[in-house]
N, C-alpha and C positions, 0 to 999 in steps of 0.2 A: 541805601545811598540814593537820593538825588539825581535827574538823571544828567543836571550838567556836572555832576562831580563825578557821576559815570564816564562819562564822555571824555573828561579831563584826562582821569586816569587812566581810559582805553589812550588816551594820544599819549602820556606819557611812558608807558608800557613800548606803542610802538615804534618811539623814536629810540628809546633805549635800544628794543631791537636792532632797528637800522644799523644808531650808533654801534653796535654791535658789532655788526656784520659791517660794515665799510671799514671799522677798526684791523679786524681780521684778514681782510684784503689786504689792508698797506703794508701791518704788520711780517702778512708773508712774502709780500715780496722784497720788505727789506731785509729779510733771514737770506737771501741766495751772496753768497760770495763774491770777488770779485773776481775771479777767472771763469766762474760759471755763469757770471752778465753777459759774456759775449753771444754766449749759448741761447740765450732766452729771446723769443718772438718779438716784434716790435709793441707787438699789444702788451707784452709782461713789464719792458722798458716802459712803456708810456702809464701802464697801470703805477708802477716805482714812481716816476714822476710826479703824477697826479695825489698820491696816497696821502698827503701833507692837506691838497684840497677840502681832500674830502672829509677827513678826521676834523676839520676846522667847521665845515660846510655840516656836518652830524654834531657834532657842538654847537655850533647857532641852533640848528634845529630844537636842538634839547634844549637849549634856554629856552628859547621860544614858546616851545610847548610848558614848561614848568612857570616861564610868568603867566601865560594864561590857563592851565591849568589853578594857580594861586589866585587870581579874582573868579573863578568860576562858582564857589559859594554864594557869594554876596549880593544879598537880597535886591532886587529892583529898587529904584528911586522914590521913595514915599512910601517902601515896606517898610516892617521892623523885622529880625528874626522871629523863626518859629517859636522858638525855643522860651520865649518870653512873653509874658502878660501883664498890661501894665493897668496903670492907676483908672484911666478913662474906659479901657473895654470889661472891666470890672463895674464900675459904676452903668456901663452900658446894659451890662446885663443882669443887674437887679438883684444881684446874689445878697442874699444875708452869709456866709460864708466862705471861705476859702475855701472850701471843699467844692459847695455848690456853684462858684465863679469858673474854678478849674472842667468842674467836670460840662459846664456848659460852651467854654470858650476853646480849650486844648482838652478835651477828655483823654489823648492816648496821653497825656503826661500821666493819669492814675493805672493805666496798663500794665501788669506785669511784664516783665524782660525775659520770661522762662526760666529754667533752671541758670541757676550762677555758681552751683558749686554741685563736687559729685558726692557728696554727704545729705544734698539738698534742704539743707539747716535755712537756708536763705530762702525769703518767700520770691524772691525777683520785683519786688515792691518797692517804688522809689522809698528813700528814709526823707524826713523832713527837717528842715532847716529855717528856723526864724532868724534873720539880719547876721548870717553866718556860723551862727550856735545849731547844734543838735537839737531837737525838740521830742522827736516821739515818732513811731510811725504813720502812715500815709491819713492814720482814722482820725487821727490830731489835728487835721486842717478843719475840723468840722470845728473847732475852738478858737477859729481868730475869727473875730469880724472882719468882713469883708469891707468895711469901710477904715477899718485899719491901715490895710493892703498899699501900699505905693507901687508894688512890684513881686511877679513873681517869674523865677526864671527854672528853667530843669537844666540839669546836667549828666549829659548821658554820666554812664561809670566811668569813663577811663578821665573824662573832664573830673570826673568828682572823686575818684580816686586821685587826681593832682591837684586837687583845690584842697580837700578834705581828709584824704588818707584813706586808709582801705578801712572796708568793711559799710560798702556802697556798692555791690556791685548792681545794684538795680537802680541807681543815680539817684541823685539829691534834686529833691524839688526844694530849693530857698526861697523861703519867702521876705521881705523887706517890707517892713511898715513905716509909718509915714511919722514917728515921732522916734 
């Protein structure tokens, strides 16, 4: 993980907390009955008062953090995501293949993911994907020309499990050509 997608989700985490705990306060002081109100401190009455505050005041908070939490992935002004490699840094890098493109420009896209199953049947090697079709495994890119290529993009597993369906647990590298 990212370290602003770190960041995001430590603040999300501890606003929930907060929200948490300032819930718990109000909550308990609206449990006290009304002949046992008289009873309680001015501090308990004023907490009673207040507790409506603060449940609203931990709700802002939490939006807060969850929309900025939600732009926190997205790439700077003139990046592209990682995840993808396109028609010009391919040509930039003089690959005769899509193998030899990949492993020059994103090399950890060809990385195993480790174990993916506890049968260990799966190598954890992305599976390949030509313009959304199945193609072959990860040794099959050495078969497209790289001047083919319009685009190639990886999907971790659980993306490629919901683009593709299982049996990707080591994600799908698609590739997109240019006809």
């Amino acid at each position: 993980m990212d370290g602003p997608e770190r960041i995001a989700l430590r603040a999300v985490f501890i606003s929930v907390y907060v929200f948490g705990r300032l819930w718990r306060r109000g909550k308990c002081a609206r449990i006290v009955k009304g002949h046992e109100a008289r009873h309680l401190a001015a501090r308990e009455v004023t907490t009673m008062r207040h507790s409506g505050i603060r449940v609203a005041a931990a709700a802002l908070l939490t939006l807060l953090t969850l929309a900025v939490a939600s732009c926190a992935h997205l790439p700077a002004e003139g990046q592209h995501p990682t995840n993808i490699i396109t028609a010009e840094e391919i040509e930039r890098s003089q690959s005769v293949n899509a193998y030899e493109a990949i492993s020059k420009i994103q090399p950890n896209f060809l990385v195993a993911r480790g174990p993916t199953s506890i049968s260990g049947s799966d190598s954890g090697l992305p599976n390949v994907y030509v313009d959304d079709v199945p193609y072959g495994p990860i040794s099959t890119l050495q078969n497209i020309p790289a001047a083919d290529v319009a685009m190639i993009r990886m999907y971790r597993a659980w993306e490629a499990t919901y683009r593709f369906g299982t049996g990707n647990m080591g994600g799908v590298i698609d590739v997109f050509t240019k006809h």
